[in-house]
C-alpha positions in Angstrom: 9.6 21.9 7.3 11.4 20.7 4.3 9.4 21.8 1.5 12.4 23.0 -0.6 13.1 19.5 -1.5 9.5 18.4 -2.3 9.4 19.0 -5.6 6.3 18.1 -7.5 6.4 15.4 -10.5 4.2 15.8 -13.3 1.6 13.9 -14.2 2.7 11.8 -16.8 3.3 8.0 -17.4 6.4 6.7 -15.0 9.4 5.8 -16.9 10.2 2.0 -17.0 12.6 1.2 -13.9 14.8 -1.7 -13.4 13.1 -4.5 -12.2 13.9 -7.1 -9.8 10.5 -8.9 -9.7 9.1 -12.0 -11.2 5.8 -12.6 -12.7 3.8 -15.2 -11.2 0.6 -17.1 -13.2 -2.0 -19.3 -12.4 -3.1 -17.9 -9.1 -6.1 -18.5 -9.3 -9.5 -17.4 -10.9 -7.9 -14.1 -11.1 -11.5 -12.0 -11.4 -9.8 -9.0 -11.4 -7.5 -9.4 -14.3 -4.7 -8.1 -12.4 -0.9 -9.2 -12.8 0.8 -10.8 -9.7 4.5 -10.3 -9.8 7.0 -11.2 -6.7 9.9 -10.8 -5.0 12.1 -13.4 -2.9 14.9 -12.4 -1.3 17.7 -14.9 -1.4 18.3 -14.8 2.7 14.5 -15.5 3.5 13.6 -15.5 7.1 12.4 -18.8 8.9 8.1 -18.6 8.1 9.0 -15.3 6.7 6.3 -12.4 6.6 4.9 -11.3 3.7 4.1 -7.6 1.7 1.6 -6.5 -0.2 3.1 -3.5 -2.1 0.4 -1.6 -4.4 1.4 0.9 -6.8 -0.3 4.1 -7.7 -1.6 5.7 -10.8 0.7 5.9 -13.7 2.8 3.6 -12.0 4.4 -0.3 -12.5 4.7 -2.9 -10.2 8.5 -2.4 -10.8 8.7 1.2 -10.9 6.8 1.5 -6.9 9.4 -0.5 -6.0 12.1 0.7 -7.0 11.0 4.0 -6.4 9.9 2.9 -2.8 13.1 0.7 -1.9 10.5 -2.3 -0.4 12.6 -5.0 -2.2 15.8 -3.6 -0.5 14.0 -4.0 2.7 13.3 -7.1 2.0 16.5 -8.4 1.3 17.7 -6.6 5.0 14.8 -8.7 6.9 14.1 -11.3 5.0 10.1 -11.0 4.4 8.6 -11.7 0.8 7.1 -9.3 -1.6 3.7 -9.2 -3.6 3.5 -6.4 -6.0 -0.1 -6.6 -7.7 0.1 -4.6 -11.0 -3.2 -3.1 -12.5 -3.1 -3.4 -16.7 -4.7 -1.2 -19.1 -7.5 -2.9 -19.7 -9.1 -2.0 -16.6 -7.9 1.6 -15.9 -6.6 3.5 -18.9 -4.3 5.3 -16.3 -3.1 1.7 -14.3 -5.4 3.2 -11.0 -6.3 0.1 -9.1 -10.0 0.8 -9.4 -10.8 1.7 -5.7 -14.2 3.3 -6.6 -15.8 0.7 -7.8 -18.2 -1.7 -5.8 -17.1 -4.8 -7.9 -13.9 -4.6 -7.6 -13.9 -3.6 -3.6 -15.9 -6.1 -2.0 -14.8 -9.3 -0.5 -14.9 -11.9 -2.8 -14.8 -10.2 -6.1 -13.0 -8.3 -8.9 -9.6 -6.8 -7.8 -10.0 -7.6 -4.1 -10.4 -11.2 -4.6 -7.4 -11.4 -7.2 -5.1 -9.7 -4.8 -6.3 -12.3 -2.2 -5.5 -15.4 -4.2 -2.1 -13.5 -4.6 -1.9 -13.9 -0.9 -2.9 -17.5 -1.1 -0.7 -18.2 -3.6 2.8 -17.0 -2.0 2.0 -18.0 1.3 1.8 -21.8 -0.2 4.9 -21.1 -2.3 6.6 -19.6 0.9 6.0 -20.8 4.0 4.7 -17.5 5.2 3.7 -16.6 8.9 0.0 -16.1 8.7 -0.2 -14.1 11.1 2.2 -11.6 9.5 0.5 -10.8 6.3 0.6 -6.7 5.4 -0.4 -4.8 3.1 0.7 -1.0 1.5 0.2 1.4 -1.0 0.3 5.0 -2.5 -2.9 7.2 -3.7 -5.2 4.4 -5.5 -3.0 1.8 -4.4 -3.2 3.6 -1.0 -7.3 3.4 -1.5 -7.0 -0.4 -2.5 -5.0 -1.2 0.6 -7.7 0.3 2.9 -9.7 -2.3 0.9 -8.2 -5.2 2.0 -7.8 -4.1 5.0 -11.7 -3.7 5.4 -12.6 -6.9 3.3 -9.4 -9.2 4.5 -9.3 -8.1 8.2 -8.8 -11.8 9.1 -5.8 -11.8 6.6 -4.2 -8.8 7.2 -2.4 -7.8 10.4 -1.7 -4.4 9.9 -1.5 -2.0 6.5 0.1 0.9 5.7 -2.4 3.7 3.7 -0.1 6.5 1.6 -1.9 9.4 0.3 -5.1 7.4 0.3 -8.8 7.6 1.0 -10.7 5.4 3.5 -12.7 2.5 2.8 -15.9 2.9 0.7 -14.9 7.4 0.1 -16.4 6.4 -3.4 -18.3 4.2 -5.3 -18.9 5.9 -8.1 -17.3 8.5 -10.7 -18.5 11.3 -9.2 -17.9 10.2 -5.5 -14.3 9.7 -6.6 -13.9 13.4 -7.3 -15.7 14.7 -4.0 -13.3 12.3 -2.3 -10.2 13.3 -3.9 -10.5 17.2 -4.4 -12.8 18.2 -1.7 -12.9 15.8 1.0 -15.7 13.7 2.4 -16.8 13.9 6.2 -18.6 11.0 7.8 -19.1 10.5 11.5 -16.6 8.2 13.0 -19.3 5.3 13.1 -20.4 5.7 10.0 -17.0 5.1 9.0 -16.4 2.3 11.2 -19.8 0.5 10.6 -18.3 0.5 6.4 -15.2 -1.8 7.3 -17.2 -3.8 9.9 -20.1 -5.2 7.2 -16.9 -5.8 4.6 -16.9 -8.8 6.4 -17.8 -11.5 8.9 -14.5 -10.9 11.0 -15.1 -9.1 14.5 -11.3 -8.7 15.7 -9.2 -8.6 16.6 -8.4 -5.7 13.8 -5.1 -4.7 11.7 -3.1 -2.7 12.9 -3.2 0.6 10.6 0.2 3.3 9.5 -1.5 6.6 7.7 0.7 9.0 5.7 0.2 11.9 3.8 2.0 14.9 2.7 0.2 18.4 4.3 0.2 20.2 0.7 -1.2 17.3 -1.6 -3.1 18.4 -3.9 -4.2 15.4 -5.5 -5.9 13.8 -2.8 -6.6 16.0 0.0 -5.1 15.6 3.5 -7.9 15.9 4.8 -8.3 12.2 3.9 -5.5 11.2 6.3 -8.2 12.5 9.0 -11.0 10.4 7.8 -9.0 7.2 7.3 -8.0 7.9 11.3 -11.6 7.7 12.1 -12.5 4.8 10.8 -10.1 3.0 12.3 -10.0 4.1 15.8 -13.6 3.9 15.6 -13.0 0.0 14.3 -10.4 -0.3 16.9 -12.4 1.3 19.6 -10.1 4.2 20.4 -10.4 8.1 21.7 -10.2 9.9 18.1 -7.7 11.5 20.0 -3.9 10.5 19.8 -2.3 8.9 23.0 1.1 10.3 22.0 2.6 12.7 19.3 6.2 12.7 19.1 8.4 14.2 15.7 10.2 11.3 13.6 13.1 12.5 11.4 11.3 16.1 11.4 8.0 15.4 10.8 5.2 14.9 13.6 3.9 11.4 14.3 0.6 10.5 16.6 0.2 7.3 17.9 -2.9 5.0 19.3 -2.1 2.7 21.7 -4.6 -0.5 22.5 -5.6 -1.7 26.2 -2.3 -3.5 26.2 -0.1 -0.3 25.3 0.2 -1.3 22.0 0.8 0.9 19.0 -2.3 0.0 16.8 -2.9 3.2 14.7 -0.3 5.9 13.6 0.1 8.8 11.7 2.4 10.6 9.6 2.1 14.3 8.3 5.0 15.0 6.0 4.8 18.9 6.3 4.7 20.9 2.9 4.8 17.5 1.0 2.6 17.0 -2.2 1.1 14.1 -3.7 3.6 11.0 -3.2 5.0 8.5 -1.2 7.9 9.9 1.4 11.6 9.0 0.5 15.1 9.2 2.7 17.5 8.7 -0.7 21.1 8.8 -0.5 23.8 6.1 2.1 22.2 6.4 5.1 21.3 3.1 7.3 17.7 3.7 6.9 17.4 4.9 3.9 15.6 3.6 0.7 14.7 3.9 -2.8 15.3 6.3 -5.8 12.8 10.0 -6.2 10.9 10.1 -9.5 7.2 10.7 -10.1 5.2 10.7 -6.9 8.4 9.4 -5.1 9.7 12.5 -3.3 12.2 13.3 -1.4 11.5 14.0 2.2 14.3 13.1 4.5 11.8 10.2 5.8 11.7 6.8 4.6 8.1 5.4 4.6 8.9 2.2 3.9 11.6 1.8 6.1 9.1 3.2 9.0 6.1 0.9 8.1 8.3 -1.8 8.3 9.3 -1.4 11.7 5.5 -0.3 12.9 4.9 -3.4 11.8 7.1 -5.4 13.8 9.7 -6.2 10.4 13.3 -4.4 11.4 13.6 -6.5 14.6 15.6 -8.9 13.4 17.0 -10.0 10.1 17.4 -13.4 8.7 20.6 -15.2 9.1 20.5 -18.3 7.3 19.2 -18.7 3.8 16.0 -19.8 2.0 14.6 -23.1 3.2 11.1 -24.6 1.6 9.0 -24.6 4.5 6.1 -26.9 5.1 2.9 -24.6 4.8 0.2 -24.4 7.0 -3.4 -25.2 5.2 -5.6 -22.2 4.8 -8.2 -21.0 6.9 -11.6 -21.3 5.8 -12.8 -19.2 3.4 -15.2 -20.1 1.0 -14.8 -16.7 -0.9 -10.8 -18.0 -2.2 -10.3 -20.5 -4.8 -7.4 -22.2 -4.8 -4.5 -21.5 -7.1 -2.8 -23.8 -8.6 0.5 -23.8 -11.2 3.9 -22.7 -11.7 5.8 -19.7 -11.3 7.0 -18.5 -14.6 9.7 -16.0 -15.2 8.4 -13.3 -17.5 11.1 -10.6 -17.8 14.4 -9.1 -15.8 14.9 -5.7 -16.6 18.7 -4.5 -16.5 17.6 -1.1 -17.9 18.7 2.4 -16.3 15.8 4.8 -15.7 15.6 8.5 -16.8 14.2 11.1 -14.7 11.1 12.6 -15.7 11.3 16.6 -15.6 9.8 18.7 -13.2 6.3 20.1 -13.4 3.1 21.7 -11.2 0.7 19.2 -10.4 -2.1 21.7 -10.2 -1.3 23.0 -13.6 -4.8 21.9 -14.2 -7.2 19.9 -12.8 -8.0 18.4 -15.7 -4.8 16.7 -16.0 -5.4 15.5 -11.9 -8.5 13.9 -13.2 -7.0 12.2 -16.0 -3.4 11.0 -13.6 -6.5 9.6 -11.3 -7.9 7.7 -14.4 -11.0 9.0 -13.6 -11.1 10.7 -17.4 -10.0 10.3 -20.3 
């Protein structure tokens, strides 16, 4: 147990981080008035995979990432980032707005945006599309089991950080429940929510749950939920075929028919609300703490990579334009069309926010969740 090093941020508005992402416009209809921005690493693997990264409340586009060390990762494998980025507009708090029907079913509002996203740098790219992922911490967490549910035929496998499953909430006051106290289902109730997302029937993504055992934020007991639906998707025992402890911290594993890993989960013992870091030289470790970025001695990122088949190799030769493969039918997607244009680059140092105690109040949970104002 490493709890001494699991310091809680406060809830307050992340400092601006140095950037290494570009904005990207014209992506299409863009229903959800979100922000696309992107990262390409100069040694880009041969039909390279891609990442959806999706930051959480209070966060940037920029700030997840650097916080999170994904475009480091990229760079050592060679995959391409997508880093949605939610604007004020919509959420006074920059939650991606994972309790609301319009903006989580397929075909409309954020889901739809963060799907022409998709569409868009896997035209720019070349990428594999059958190696299309998606992640996220707390509301990002929540969108990500969105597009998981709503994109199955998309998305290969996800990644789900201090999240909630698919369809916790659809409203205000479902959104607190969820968060605060929990919300039981029975596994096929769960289940039955992901398969009427879509017309898909399999094969399913491959799922990575994480969350810290003494959030406070969103409770753990989410991490339980968000296992049954997706073994119940998959068809699994609810029960683990393996446990096994990872850097300190247990891991349980579902294997398929095939003895393949589909479904794992972390608990990061005596961890509060936040995405798990491994800071400092070592080989595998990634990103800088801050606000919901804690220190654990466990790199997340660096752990959902390889779960998802990422670390095996990296690329050895540089970026080549590769001839793109047309779409799949969809008749939910537009098209995008357009340019990439280069916004902003950021050489700008970022300064730690000071230390506070997230249950201070729960008013000032509610308000970090952009569920108040």
């Amino acid at each position: 147990m490493k709890a001494s090093s699991l310091a809680v941020p406060p809830f307050e508005i992340t400092p601006d981080a140095p950037s290494r992402l570009t904005e990207v416009t014209e992506f299409g209809s863009n229903p959800g008035n979100l922000r696309m921005l992107a990262y390409v690493p100069e040694n880009l693997a041969p039909s390279p995979a891609l990442v959806v990264v999706l930051h959480g409340c209070t966060q940037t586009a920029a700030g997840y990432d650097h916080g999170a060390g994904w475009s480091a990762l990229a760079d050592r494998y060679g995959f391409v980032l997508v880093l949605p980025e939610q604007v004020e507009a919509n959420n006074q708090k920059r939650c991606f707005n994972w309790f609301r029907l319009g903006d989580i079913r397929r075909g409309r509002g954020e889901a739809l945006s963060i799907r022409q996203m998709v569409e868009r740098a896997i035209r720019d790219h070349g990428i594999d599309r059958s190696r299309i992922f998606a992640t996220g911490l707390s509301a990002g967490g929540a969108m990500t089991a969105t597009m998981l549910a709503t994109y199955p035929d998309i998305f290969a496998g996800g990644a789900i950080v201090a999240g909630l499953p698919y369809q916790c909430a659809t409203s205000v006051s479902e959104a607190f429940e969820c968060m605060f106290q929990g919300r039981t289902r029975p596994a096929g109730e769960w289940g039955d929510l992901v398969r009427n997302a879509s017309p898909h029937r399999g094969p399913w993504p491959k799922v990575s749950v994480w969350h810290g055992s003494a959030d406070a934020t969103v409770r753990h007991m989410n991490a339980g939920e968000i296992i049954k639906q997706w073994t119940n998707v998959h068809g699994l025992d609810p029960q683990p075929d393996r446990s096994e402890t990872v850097d300190g911290y247990p891991r349980n594993v579902w294997t398929d028919a095939a003895g393949e890993e589909v479904i794992e989960e972390y608990v990061i013992t005596g961890m509060a609300h936040g995405t798990p870091l491994a800071t400092g030289d070592g080989e595998n470790s990634y990103g800088a703490a801050g606000p919901f970025l804690l220190e654990a001695g466990i790199s997340s990122s660096y752990h959902i990579a390889k779960f998802w088949g990422l670390t095996e190799t990296a690329p050895d030769t540089a970026h080549v334009k590769r001839t793109v493969r047309p779409p799949p039918p969809d008749a939910d997607l537009e098209s995008p069309s357009g340019r990439v244009t280069v916004i902003r680059r950021s050489d700008g140092t970022r300064k730690p926010a000071s230390a506070a105690d997230i249950q201070s109040t729960i008013t000032q949970a509610l308000r970090a969740a952009g569920l108040m104002k």
